[in-house]
C-alpha positions in Angstrom: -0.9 -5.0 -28.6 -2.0 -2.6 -25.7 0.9 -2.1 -23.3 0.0 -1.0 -20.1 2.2 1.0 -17.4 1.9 0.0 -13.6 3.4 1.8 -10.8 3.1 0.1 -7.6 2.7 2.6 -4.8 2.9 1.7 -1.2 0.1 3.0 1.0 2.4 3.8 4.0 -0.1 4.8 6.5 -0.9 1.5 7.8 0.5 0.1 10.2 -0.5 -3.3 10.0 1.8 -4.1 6.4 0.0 -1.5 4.1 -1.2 -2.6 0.8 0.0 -1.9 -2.6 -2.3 0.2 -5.3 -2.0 -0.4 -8.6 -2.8 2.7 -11.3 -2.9 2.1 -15.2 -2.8 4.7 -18.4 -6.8 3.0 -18.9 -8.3 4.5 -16.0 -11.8 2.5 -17.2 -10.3 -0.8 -16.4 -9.2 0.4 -13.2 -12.4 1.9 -12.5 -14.5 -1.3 -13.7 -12.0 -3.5 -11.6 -12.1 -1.7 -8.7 -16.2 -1.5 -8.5 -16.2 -5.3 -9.3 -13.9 -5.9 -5.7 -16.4 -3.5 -4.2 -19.5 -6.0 -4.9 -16.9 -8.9 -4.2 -16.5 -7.8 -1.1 -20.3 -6.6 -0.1 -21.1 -10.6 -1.1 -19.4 -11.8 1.8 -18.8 -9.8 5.1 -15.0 -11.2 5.7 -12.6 -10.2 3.4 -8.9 -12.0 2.7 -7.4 -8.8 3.5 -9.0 -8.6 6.8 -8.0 -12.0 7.4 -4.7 -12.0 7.0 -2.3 -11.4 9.5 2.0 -10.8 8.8 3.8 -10.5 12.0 6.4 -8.9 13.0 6.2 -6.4 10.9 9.5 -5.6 10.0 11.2 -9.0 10.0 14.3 -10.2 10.1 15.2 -13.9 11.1 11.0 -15.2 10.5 7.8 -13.9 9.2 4.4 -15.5 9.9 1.8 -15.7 7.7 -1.9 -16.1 9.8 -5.2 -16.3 8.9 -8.3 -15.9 11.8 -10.9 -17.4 9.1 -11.0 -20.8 7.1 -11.6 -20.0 3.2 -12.5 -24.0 2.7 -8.9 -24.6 0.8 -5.2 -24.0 0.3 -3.9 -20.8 0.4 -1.2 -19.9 -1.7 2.1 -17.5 -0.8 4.5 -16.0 -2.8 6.8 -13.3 -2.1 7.9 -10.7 -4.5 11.3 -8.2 -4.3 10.5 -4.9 -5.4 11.6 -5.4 -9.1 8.8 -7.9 -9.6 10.9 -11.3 -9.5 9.2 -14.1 -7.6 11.7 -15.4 -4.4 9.4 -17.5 -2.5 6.5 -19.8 -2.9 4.6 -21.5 -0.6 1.2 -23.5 -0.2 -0.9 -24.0 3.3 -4.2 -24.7 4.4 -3.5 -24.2 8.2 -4.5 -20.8 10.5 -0.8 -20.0 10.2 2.6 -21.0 8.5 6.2 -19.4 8.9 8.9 -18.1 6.3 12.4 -18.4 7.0 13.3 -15.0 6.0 17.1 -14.8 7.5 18.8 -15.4 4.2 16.9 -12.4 2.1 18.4 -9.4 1.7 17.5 -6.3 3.9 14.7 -4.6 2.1 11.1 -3.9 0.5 9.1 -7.2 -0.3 5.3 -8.2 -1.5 3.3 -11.1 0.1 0.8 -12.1 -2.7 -1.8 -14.5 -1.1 -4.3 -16.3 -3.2 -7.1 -18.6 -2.2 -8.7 -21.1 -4.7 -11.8 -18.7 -5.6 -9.2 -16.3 -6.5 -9.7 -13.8 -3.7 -6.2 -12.0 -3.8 -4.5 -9.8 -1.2 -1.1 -8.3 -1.5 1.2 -6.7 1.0 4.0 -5.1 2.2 6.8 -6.8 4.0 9.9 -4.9 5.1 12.6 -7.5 6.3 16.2 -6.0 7.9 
């Protein structure tokens, strides 16, 4: 059994959310995973990560959750703390949904968002 080390890094320099890079000990995976997203995303000219949309950005009583492009299906959210542990769950297949975020702790968060085809997106969330 392989175990494999991940350290999530935050790529601050956005504004718009940043996104989280993933590194591994097997930098050949990483390589051959990160080439496959390349031709993923030169198949089709709009991305889920251009699509998507948090706002406000940092949050603190509601976040929404909006998408300018229809992936033909559901959508699904969940929102990680910074230790890993799933805290929220959600399904939509509208241009936009809310999360009531008053009752989470001040912090770091992820947004995972998934579409049926498995095209995956994950971001930052700061809530105070």
């Amino acid at each position: 059994m392989q175990f494999l080390i991940l350290l999530a890094m935050l790529n601050l320099s956005e504004a718009g959310g940043g996104e989280v890079a993933l590194f591994g000990v097997n930098t050949q995976e990483w390589v051959e995973a990160d080439e496959a997203s390349e031709e993923m995303s030169q198949e089709s000219d709009t991305t889920l990560a251009d699509c998507l949309k948090l706002y406000p950005q940092p949050a603190h009583d509601v976040l929404f959750v909006a998408l300018n492009y229809s992936f033909g299906g559901e959508v699904h959210l969940e929102l990680f703390d910074v230790l890993g542990c799933s805290i929220y769950k959600e399904v939509f297949d509208g241009p936009r949904t809310m999360i009531d975020v008053s009752h989470f702790q001040r912090g770091v968060y992820f947004l995972s968002a998934r579409t049926g085809d498995n095209r995956r997106v994950i971001r930052r969330v700061i809530i105070y």
